[in-house]
C-alpha positions as CSV (number, residue, x, y, z in Angstrom):
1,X,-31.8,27.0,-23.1
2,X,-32.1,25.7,-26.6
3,X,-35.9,24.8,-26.4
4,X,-36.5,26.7,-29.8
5,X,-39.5,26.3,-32.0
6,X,-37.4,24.0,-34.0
7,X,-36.7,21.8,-31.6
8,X,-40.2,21.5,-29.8
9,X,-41.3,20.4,-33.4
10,X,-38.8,17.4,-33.4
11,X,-40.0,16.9,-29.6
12,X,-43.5,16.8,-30.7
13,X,-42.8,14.3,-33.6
14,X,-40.8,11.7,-31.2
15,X,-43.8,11.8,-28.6
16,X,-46.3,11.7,-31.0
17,X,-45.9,7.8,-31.2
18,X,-46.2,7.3,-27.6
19,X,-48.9,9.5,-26.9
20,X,-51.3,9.5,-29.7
21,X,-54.3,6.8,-28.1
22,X,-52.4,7.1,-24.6
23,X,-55.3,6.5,-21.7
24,X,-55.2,9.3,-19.1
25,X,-54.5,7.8,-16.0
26,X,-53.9,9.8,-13.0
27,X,-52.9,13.6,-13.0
28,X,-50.3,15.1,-10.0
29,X,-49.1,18.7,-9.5
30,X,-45.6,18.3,-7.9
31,X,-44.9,21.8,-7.5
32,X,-46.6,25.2,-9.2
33,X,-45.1,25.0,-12.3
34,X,-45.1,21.4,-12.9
35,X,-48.3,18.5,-14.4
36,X,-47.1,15.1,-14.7
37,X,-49.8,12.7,-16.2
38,X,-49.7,8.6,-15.7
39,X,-50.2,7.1,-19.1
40,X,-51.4,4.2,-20.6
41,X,-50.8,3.0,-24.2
42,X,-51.8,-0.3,-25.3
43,X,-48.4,-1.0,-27.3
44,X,-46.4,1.3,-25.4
45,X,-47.3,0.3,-21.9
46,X,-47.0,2.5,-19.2
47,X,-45.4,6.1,-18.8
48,X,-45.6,9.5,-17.0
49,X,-45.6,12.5,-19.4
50,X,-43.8,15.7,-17.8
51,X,-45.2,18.8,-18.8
52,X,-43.3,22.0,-17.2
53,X,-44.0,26.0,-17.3
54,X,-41.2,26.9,-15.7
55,X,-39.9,29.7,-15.9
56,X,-36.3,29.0,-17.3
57,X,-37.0,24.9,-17.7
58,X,-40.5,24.8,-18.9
59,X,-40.9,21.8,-21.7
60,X,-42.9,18.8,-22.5
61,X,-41.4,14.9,-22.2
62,X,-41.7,11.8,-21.3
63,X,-39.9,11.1,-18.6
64,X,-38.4,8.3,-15.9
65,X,-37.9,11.0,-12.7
66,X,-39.8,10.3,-10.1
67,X,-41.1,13.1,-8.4
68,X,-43.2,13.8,-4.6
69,X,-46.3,14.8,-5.1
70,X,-48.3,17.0,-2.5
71,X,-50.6,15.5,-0.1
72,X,-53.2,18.1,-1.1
73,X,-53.4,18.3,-4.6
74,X,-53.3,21.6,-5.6
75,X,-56.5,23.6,-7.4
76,X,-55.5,23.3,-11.2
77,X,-54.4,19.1,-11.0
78,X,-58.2,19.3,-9.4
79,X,-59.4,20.8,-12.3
80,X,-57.5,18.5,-14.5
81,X,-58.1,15.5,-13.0
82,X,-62.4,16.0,-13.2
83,X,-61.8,16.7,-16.8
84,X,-59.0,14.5,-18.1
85,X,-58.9,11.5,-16.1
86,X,-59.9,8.8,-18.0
87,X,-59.6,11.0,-21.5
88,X,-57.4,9.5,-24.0
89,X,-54.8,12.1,-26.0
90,X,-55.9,12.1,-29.4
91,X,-52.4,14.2,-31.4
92,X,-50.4,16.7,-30.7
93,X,-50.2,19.9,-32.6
94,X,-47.7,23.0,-32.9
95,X,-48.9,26.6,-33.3
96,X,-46.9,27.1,-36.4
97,X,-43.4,26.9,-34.9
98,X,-43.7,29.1,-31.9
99,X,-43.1,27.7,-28.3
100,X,-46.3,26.6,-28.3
101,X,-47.8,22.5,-28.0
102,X,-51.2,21.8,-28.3
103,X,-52.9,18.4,-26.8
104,X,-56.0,17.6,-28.6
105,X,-58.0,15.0,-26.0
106,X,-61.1,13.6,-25.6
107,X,-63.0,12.1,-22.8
108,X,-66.8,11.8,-21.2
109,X,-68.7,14.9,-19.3
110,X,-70.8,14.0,-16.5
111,X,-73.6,12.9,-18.8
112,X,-71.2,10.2,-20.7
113,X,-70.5,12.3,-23.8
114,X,-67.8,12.6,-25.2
115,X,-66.0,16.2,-25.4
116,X,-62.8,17.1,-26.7
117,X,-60.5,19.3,-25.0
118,X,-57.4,21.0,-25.5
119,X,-54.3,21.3,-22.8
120,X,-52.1,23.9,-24.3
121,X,-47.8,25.1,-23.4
122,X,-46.5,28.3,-23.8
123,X,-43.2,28.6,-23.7
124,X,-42.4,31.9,-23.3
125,X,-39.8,32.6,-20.4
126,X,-41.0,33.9,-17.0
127,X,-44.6,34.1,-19.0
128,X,-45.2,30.2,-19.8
129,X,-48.0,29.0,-18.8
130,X,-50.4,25.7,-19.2
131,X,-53.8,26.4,-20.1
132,X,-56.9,23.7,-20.5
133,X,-59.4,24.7,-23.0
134,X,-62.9,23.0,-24.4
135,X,-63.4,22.4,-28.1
136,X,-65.2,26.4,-28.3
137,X,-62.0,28.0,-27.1
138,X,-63.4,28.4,-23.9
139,X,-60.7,28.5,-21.1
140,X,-61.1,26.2,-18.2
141,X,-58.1,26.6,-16.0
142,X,-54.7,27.7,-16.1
143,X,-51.7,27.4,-13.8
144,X,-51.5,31.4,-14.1
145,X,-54.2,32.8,-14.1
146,X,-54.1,36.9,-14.8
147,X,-56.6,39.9,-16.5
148,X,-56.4,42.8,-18.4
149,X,-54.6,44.6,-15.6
150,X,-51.6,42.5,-16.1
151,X,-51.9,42.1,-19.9
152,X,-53.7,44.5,-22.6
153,X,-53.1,41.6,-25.0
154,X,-55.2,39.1,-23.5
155,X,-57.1,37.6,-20.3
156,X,-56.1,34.3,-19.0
157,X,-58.9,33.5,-16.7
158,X,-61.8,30.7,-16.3
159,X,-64.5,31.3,-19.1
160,X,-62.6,33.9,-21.5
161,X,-62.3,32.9,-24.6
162,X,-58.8,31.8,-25.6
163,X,-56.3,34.1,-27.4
164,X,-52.8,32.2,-28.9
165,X,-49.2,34.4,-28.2
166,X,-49.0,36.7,-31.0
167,X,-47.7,35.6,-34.2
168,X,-44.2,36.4,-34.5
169,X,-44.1,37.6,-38.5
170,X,-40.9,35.4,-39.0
171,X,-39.9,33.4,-42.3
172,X,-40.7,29.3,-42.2
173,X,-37.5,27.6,-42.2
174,X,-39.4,24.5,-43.9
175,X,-41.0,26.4,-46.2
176,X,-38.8,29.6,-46.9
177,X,-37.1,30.2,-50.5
178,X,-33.5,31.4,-50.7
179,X,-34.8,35.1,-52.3
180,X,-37.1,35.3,-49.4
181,X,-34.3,34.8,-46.5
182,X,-31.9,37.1,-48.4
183,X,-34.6,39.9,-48.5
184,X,-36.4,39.6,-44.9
185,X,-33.0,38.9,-43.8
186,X,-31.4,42.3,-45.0
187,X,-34.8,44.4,-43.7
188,X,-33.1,44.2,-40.2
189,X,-30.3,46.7,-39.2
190,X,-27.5,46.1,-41.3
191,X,-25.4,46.5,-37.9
192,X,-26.2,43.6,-36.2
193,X,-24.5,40.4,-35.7
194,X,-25.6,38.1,-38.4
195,X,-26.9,35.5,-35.8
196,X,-28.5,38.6,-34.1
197,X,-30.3,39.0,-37.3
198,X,-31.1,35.3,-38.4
199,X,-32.8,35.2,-35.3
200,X,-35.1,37.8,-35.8
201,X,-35.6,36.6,-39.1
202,X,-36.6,33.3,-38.6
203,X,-39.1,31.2,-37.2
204,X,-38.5,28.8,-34.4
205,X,-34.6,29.6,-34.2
206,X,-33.4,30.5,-30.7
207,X,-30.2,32.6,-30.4
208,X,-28.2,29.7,-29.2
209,X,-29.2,27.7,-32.2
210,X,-28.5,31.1,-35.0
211,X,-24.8,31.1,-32.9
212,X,-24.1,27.5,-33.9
213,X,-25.6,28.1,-37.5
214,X,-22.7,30.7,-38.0
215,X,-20.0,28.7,-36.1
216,X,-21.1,25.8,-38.4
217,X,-20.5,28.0,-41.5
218,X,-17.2,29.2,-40.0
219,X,-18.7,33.0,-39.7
220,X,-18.6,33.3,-35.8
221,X,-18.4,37.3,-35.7
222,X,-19.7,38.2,-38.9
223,X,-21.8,41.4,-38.8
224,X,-24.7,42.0,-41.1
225,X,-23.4,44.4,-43.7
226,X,-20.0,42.3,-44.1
227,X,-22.5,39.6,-45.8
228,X,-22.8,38.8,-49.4
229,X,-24.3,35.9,-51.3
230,X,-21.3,33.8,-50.1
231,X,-22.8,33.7,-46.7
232,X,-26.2,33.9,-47.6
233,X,-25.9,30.8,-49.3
234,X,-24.0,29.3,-46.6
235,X,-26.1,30.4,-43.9
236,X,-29.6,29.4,-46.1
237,X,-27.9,26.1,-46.6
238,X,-27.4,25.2,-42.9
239,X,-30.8,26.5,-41.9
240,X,-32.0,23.8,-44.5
241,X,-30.1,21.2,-43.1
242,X,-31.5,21.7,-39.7
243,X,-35.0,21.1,-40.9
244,X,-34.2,18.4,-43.1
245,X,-31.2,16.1,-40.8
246,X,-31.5,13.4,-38.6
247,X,-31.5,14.2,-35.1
248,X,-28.4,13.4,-32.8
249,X,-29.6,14.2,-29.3
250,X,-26.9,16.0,-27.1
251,X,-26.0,17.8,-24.1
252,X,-22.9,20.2,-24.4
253,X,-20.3,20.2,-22.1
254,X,-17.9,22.7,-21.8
255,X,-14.9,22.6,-19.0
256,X,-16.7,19.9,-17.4
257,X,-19.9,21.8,-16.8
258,X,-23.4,21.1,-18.5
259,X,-23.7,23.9,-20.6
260,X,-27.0,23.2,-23.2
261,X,-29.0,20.8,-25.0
262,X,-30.0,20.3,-28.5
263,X,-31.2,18.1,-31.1
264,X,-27.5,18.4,-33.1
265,X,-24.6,18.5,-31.2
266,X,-23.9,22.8,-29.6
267,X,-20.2,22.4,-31.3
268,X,-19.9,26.4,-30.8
269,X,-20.5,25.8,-26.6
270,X,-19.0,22.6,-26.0
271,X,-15.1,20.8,-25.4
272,X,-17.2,17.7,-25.2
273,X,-21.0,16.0,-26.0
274,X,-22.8,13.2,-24.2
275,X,-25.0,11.8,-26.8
276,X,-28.5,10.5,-25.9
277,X,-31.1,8.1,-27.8
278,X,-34.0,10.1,-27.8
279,X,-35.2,13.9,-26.8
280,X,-36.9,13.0,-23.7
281,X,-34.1,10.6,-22.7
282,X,-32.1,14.1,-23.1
283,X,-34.1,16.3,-21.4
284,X,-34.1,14.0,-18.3
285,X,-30.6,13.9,-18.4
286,X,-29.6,17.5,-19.1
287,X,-32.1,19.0,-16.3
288,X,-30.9,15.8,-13.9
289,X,-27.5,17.1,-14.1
290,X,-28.6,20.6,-13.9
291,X,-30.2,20.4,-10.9
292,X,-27.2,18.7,-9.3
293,X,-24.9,21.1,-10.3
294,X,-26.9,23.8,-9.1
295,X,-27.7,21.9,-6.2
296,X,-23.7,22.1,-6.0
297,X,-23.0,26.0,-6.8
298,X,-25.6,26.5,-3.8
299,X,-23.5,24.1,-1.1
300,X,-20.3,25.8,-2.5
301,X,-21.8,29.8,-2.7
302,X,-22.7,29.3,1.0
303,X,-19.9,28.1,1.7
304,X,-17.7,31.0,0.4
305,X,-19.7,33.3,1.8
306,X,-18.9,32.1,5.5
307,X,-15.6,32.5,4.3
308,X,-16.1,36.2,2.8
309,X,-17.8,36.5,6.2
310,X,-14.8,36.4,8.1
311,X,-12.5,37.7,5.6
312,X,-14.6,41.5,5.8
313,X,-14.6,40.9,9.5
314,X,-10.5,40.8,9.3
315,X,-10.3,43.7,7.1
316,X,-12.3,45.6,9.5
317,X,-10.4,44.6,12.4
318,X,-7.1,45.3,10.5
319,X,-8.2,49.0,9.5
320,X,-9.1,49.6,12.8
321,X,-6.1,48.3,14.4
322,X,-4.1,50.4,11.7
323,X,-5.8,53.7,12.7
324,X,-5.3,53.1,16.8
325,X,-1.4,52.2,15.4
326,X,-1.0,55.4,13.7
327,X,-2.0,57.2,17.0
328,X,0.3,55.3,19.0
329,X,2.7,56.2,17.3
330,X,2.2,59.6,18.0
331,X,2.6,58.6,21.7
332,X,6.5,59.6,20.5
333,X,5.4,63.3,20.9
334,X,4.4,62.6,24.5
335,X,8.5,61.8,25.3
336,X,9.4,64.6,23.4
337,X,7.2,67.2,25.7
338,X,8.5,65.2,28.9
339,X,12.1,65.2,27.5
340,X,11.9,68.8,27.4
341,X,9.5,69.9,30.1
342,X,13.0,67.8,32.9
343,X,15.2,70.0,30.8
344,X,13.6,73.6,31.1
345,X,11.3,72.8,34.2
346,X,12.8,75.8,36.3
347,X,11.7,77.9,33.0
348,X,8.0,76.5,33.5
349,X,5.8,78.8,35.3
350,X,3.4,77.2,38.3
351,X,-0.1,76.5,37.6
352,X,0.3,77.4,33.7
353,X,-2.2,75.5,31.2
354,X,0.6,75.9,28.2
355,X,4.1,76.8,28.2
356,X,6.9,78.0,25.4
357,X,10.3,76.3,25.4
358,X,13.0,76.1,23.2
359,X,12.7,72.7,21.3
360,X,16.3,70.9,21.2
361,X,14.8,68.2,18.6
362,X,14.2,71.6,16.1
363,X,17.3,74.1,16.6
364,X,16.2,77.8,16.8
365,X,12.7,76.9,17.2
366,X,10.2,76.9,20.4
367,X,7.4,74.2,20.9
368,X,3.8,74.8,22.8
369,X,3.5,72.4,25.3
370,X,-0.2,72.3,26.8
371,X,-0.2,71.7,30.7
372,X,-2.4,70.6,33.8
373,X,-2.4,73.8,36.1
374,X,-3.3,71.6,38.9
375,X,-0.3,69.5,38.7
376,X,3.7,70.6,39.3
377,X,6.2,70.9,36.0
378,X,7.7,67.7,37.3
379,X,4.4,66.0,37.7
380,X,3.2,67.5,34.0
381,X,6.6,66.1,32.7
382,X,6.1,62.3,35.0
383,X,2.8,63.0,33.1
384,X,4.2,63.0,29.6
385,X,6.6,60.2,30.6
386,X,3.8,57.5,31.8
387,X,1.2,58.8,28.6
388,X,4.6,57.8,26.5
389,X,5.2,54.1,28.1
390,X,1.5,53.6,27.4
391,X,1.4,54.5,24.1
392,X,4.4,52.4,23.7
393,X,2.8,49.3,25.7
394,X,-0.1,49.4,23.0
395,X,2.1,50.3,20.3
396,X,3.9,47.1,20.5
397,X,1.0,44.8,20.8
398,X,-0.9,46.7,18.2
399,X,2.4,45.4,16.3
400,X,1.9,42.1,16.9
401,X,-1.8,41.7,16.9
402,X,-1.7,43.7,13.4
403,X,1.2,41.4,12.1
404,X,-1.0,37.8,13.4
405,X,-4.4,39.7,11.4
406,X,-3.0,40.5,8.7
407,X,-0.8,36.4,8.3
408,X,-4.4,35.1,9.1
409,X,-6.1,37.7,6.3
410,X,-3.7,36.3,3.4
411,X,-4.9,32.6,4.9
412,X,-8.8,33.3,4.8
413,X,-8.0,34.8,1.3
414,X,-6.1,31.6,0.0
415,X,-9.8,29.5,1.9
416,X,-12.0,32.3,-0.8
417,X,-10.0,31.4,-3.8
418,X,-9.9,27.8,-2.9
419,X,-14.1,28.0,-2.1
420,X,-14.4,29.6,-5.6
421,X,-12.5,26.7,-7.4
422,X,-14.0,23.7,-5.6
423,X,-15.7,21.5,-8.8
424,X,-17.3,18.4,-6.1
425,X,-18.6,17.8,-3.3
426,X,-15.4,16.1,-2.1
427,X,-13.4,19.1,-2.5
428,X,-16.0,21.2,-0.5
429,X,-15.6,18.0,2.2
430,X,-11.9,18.3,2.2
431,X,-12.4,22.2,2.3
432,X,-14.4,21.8,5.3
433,X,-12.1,19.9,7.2
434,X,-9.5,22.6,6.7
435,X,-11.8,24.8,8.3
436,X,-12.6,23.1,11.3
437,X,-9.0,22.1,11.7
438,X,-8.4,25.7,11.2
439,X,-11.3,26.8,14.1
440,X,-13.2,28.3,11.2
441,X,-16.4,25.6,11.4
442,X,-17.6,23.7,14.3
443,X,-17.4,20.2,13.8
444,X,-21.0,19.6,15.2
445,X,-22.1,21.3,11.9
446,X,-20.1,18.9,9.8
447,X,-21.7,15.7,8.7
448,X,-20.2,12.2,9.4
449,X,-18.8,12.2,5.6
450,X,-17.1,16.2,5.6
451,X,-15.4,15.1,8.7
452,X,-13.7,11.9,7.2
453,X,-10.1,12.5,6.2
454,X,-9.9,11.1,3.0
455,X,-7.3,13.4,1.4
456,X,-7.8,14.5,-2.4
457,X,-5.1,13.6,-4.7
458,X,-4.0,16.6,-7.1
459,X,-5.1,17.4,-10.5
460,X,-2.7,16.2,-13.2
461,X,-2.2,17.5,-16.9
462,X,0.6,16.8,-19.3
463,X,2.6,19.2,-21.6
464,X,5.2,18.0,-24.0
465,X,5.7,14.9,-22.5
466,X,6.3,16.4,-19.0
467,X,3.8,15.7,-16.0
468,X,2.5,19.1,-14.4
469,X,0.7,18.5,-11.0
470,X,-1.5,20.8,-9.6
471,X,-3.2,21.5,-5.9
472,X,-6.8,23.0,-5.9
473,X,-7.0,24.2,-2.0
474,X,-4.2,24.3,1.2
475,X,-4.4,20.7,2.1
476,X,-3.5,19.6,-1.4
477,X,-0.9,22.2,-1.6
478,X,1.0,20.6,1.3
479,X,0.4,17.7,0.3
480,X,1.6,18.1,-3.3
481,X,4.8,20.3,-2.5
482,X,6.0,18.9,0.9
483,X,5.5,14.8,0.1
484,X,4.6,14.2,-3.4
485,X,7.1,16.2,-5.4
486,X,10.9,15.4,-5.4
487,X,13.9,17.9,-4.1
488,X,14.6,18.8,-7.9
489,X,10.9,19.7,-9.3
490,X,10.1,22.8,-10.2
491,X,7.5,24.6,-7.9
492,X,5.3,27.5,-9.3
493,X,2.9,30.0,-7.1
494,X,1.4,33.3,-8.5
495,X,3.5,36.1,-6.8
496,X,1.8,37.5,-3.6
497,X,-1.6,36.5,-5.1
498,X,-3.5,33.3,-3.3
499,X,-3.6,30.2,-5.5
500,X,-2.7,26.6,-6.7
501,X,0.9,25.4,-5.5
502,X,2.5,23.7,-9.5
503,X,4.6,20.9,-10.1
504,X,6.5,20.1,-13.0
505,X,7.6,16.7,-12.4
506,X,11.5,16.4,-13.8
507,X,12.9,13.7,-15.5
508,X,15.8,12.4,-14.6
509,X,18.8,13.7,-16.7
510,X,16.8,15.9,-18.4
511,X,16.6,19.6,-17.8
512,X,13.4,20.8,-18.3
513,X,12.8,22.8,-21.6
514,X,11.5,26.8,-21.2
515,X,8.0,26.7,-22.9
516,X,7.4,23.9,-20.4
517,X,8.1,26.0,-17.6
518,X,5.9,28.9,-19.2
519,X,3.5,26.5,-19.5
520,X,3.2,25.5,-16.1
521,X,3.8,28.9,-14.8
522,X,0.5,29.8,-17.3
523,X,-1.6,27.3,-15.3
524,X,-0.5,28.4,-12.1
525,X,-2.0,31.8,-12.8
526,X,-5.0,30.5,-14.4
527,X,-5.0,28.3,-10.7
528,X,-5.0,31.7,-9.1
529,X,-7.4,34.5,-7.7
530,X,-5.9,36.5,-10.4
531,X,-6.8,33.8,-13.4
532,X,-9.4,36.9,-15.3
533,X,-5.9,38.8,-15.4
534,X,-3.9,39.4,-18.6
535,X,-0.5,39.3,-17.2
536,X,-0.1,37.9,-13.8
537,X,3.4,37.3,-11.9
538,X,4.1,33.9,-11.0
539,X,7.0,32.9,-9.0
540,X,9.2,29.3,-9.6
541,X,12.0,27.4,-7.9
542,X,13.3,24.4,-7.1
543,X,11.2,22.3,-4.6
544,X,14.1,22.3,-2.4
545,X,14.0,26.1,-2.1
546,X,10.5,25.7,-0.5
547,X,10.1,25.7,3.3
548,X,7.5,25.5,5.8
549,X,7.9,27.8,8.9
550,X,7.2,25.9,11.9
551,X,3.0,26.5,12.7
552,X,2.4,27.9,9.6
553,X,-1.1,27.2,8.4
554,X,-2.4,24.7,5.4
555,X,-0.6,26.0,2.0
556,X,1.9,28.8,3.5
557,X,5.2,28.6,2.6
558,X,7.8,30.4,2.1
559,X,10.8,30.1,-1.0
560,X,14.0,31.4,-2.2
561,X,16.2,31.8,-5.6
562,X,12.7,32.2,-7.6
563,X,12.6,33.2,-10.9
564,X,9.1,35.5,-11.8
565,X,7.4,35.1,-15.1
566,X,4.9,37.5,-16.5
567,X,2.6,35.2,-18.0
568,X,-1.2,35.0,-19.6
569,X,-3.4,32.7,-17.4
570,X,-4.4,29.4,-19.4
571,X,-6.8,26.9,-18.4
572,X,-5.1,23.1,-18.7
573,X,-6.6,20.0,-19.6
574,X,-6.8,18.1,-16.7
575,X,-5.4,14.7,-17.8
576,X,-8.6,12.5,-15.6
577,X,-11.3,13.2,-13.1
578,X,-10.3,13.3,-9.3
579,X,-10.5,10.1,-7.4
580,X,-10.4,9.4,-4.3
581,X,-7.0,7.5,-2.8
582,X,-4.4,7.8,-0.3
């Protein structure tokens, strides 16, 4: 997260307007890291301020979400409320330009004076916390609350006096010189990464912010001791601008997935920005789509791991099934002793527990058959005979149950790589019909939406002029290569490796040129379980060449008169969003 020093310092300038004179209304605790405060300023009008001490998302805003409060307030929004209600925020203040905001407000004791106060953020990772203090330092409450047991460096507990983070000891981007950076800048190891070292240079620079400094100055990579005054004075530059430009609020976006947030656009994370009009617009924004997405992951990580679920129970059952075939099929051995017990049984001795006898299968050699003493040679070598047929009868279905496992394991793989790739809720939903369809989810599980049959068109890209199609799970698969795509269209699948059935839509007259086909055949690996791969195999032929076996499940096929590529997977661009449509 790119809540450095730097940009709490812009933060604190934009909310400075709105809360300087702002009337303390009402206090809530939503959850345990979490104050919102109901505010009242007579120009502004109403708002709620956010202020969070998350661990990975704490910051201070303004903000429109509206979020459940507790029936029972919790003890620190009592402790707030009795001495803030009714204050009004005088200014806010940064402790130089750490992680830390200071809100200087004043309001009446119980006797009517007035006292001033100060609620203070830390931002400092898993340790941020949100302390009230009165104007002698004196700590009132906290929302962690912890002694010298947990910290040598301070207490954080009612009544001890209050002790700021420690100073950090880094330069003042506002107020540094150019000989200053290039000498506190070349006290760190001269191995580092140059952003590595900015950053512990200077003050109020996170390392997301010192990796788009150097992608800004086109010296992504550089190590320390490769720098000379050209990028010093490129990198000093930058830094300069940051403290000195107007802001451009955005969130970065990168393969359609919110990636950061900053007061300049992240050009070094992103394929794309959504710009914003303010900070704490942005901040609402980038943690509201956050939260979805992660909402998301969850839905689709417990999802694929039902799936992984079953997938380890096939394996199992196929390694087991495995060992018990590799002992039926030395049931073979049992045939060979009865085979030669009938043809030397006037050679076999009565009531013998093992006997010696020339072994036709070997020449010149004798085999040790072991014996019941109770039973006859010709009941020993009936024996041999029936142990045989029954190793043969479970032989043979062994076969076939092994052969149906092991067609139903490459399925279940083909449902983890399609689990893996799902980017919405409607391809979980469509994913989730498979399933039930396939026996793999009850139905009574599934919600009126997921059991809908609204089928998912494919993804689409474009590549020198030629339309490339692509399936993201089974149902799309069929869908793509059995109705949408024409006889003559070239069909792509990774070799023996689950993944995304390809189209390459021809055009008619036209054959289609090679680097299309590589092309395609590189986003059908990238569409693949094998997509981390340098070189993967993929597989193409005409669509014609494809068939579907009669019963074979969602996605399997089978295909003839391919070609294989050995190709690098590449990631397309995906020509528009997924819609929904028959």
């Amino acid at each position: 997260m790119a809540l450095d020093g730097l940009f709490l310092n812009r933060l604190l300038t934009e909310l400075d307007g709105n809360l300087c004179g702002a009337k303390i209304n009402r206090i809530h605790q939503p959850d345990k890291n979490t104050i919102t405060i109901k505010l009242n300023q007579f120009q502004k009008g109403n708002f709620t301020l956010l202020i969070s001490c998350h661990p990975q998302n704490a910051r201070i805003q303004i903000t429109e979400e509206i979020l459940t409060n507790p029936q029972k307030p919790p003890l620190f929004a009592m402790v707030l409320r009795k001495h803030l209600e009714g204050g009004k925020i005088l200014s806010l203040e940064q402790q130089g330009l750490d992680r830390v905001a200071i809100l200087h407000i004043e309001g009446r004791n119980e006797i009517g004076e007035f006292e001033r106060k100060k609620l203070i953020l830390e931002i400092m990772g898993k340790h941020s916390n949100l302390i009230l203090t009165n104007e002698k330092e004196e700590i009132i409450g906290a929302i962690k609350q912890y002694g010298s047991n947990l910290s040598r460096y301070r207490e954080v507990l009612p009544h001890a006096t209050y002790k700021a983070p420690p100073p950090q000891n880094k330069l003042n981007p506002f107020l540094m010189t150019e000989e200053e950076y290039a000498e506190q800048l070349f006290q760190q190891e001269l191995s580092l990464p140059m952003e590595r070292a900015i950053f512990q240079t200077i003050e109020g620079i996170s390392p997301q912010t010192a990796a788009e400094i150097l992608n800004r100055c086109g010296l992504t990579g550089t190590l320390l001791d490769q720098a000379g005054s050209f990028e010093l004075q490129k990198t000093f530059a930058a830094i300069k601008k940051l403290t000195e430009c107007e802001i451009a609020p955005s969130i970065a976006i990168k393969n359609g997935k919110t990636k950061d947030f900053y007061f300049l656009p992240l050009l070094h994370l992103s394929d794309e920005q959504i710009a914003c009009d303010n900070l704490s617009t942005l901040l609402d924004l980038y943690f509201g789509r956050k939260e979805r997405e992660n909402a998301f992951e969850s839905r689709r990580r417990n999802l694929e791991k039902q799936i992984e679920s079953f997938r380890d129970r096939l394996a199992k059952k196929i390694e087991k099934q495995e060992r018990e075939l590799s002992h039926a099929i030395d049931g073979e051995n049992y045939r060979r002793y009865g085979e030669i017990l009938s043809a030397y049984i006037y050679q076999v001795p009565e009531h013998s527990a093992e006997v010696m006898l020339p072994d036709f299968y070997q020449q010149d050699t004798e085999i040790a058959i072991p014996l019941k003493p109770e039973l006859s040679p010709a009941e020993n070598a009936a024996r041999y005979f029936r142990l045989y047929n029954k190793a043969k009868t479970a032989r043979d279905a062994i076969k076939v149950h092994l052969s149906n496992n092991r067609e139903e394991l490459e399925y279940v793989e083909s449902l983890c790589y399609a689990a893996a790739n799902c980017s919405s809720d409607d391809d979980l939903q469509e994913l989730k019909r498979e399933m039930a369809v396939a026996g793999y989810l009850k139905e009574s599980r599934m919600t009126k939406k997921e059991k809908g049959d609204v089928p998912l068109p494919p993804m689409e890209t474009e590549y020198d002029g030629y339309t490339i199609l692509i399936g993201r799970n089974n149902k799309q698969n069929d869908k793509l290569t059995l109705k949408t795509a024409a006889k003559d269209d070239l069909w792509f699948h990774t070799k023996d490796i689950p993944g995304s059935h390809v189209i390459i839509k021809k055009k008619q007259g036209q054959t289609i040129p090679d680097e299309v086909i590589a092309k395609a055949a590189q986003y059908a690996a990238y569409y693949s379980k094998a997509k981390e791969a340098d070189k993967v195999p993929v597989d193409y032929t005409e669509v014609k060449q494809v068939k579907k076996p009669s019963g074979a499940r969602p996605g399997m096929v089978i295909y003839f008169e391919q070609t294989t590529l050995f190709v690098r997977p590449e990631a397309p661009v995906i020509k528009a969003p997924m819609k929904k449509g028959r």
